[in-house]
C-alpha positions as CSV (number, residue, x, y, z in Angstrom):
1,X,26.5,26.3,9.7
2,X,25.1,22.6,9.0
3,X,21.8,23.2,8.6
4,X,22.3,23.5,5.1
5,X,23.2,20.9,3.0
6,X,23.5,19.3,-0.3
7,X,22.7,15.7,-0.8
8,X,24.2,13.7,-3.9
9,X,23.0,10.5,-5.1
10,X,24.8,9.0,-8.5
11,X,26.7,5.6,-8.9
12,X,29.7,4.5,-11.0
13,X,29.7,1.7,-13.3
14,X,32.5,-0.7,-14.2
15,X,33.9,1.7,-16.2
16,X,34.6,4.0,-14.0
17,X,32.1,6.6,-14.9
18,X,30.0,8.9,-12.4
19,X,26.5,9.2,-13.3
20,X,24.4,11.6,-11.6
21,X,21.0,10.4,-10.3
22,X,19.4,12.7,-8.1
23,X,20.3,16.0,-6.1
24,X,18.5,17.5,-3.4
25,X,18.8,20.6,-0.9
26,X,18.0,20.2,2.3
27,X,17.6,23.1,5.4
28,X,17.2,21.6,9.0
29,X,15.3,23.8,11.8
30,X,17.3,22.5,14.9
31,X,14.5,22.9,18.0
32,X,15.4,24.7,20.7
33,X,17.5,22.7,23.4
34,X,19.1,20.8,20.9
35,X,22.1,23.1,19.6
36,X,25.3,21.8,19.5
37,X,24.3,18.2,19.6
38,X,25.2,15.4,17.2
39,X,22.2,14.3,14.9
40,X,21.1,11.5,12.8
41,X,18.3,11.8,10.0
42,X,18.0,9.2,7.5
43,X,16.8,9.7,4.2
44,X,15.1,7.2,1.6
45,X,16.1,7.4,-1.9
46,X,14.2,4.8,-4.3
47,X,15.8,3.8,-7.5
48,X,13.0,3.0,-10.3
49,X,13.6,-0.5,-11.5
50,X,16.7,-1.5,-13.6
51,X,15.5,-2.3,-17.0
52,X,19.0,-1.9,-18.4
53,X,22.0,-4.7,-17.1
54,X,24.3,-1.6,-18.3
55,X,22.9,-0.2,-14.4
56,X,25.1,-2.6,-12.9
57,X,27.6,-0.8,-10.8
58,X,27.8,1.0,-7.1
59,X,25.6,3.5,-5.8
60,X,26.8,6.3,-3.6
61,X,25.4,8.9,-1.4
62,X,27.1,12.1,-0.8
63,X,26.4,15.1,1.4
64,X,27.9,18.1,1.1
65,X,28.2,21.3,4.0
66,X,29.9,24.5,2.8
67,X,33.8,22.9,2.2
68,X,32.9,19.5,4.2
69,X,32.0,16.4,2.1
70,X,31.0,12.9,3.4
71,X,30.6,10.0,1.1
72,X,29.1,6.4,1.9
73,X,30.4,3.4,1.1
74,X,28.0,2.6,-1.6
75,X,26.1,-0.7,-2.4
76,X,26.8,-2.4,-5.5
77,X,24.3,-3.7,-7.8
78,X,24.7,-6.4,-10.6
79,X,21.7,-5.6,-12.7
80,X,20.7,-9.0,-14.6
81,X,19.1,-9.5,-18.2
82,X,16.9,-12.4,-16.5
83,X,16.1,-13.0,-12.7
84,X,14.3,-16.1,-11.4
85,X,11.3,-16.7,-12.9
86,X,8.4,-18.8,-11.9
87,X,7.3,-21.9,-13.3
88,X,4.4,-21.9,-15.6
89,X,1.2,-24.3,-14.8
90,X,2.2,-25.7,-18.1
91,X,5.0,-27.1,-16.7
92,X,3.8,-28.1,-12.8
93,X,1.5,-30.1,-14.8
94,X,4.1,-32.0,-17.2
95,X,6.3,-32.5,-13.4
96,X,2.8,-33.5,-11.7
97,X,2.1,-35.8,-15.1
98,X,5.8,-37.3,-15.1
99,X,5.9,-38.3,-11.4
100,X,2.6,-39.9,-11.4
101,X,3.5,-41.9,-14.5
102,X,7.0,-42.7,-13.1
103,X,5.0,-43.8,-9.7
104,X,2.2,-46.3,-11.9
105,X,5.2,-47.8,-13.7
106,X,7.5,-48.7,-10.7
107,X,4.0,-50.5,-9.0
108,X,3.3,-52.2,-12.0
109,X,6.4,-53.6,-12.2
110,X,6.7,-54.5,-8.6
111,X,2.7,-56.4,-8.9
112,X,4.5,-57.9,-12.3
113,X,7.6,-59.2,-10.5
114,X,5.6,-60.7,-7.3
115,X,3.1,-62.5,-9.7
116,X,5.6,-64.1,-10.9
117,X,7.1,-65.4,-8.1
């Protein structure tokens, strides 16, 4: 009886609206010995990268035996225009340049006020 089942992955947005994503079928062989015994089997679903921030929203997994359904909680994801991004050698080399100027101009300064003294 729960050998066969349906498994539904979609996700709503912040509107509200379902979205299917993927649906698959699945039929079990149960080995011998182990009727009538509670199972677990995960299953990995990968979502192809957002390139849209209108993907933002939660994404659900559902499973579905004959009249029995059985939802999960769902992980929201904010989908963003622009992520982190690293710093080009155009500018580690105006930080590098900067510091080491900042650096000569406090020694200076210091040798200039001692002199003086």
């Amino acid at each position: 009886k729960y050998t066969k089942f349906l498994i539904f992955y979609y996700w709503i947005n912040s509107l509200g609206q379902k979205t299917s994503i993927y649906t698959r079928s699945e039929n079990i062989v149960i080995p011998s010995g182990k009727e009538n015994k509670t199972a677990t089997i995960s299953y990995d679903h990968i979502i192809m990268p957002l390139v849209k921030t209108s993907s933002t929203g939660t994404y659900y997994c559902k499973v579905k035996w004959n009249s029995i359904e059985k939802m999960g909680n769902g992980v929201f994801v904010l989908a963003r225009g622009v992520g982190y991004v690293e710093p080009s050698h155009g500018q580690e080399i105006l930080v590098t340049l900067t510091t080491l100027l900042a650096a000569l101009s406090i020694t200076a300064t210091a040798l200039l006020l001692r002199k003086r003294k």
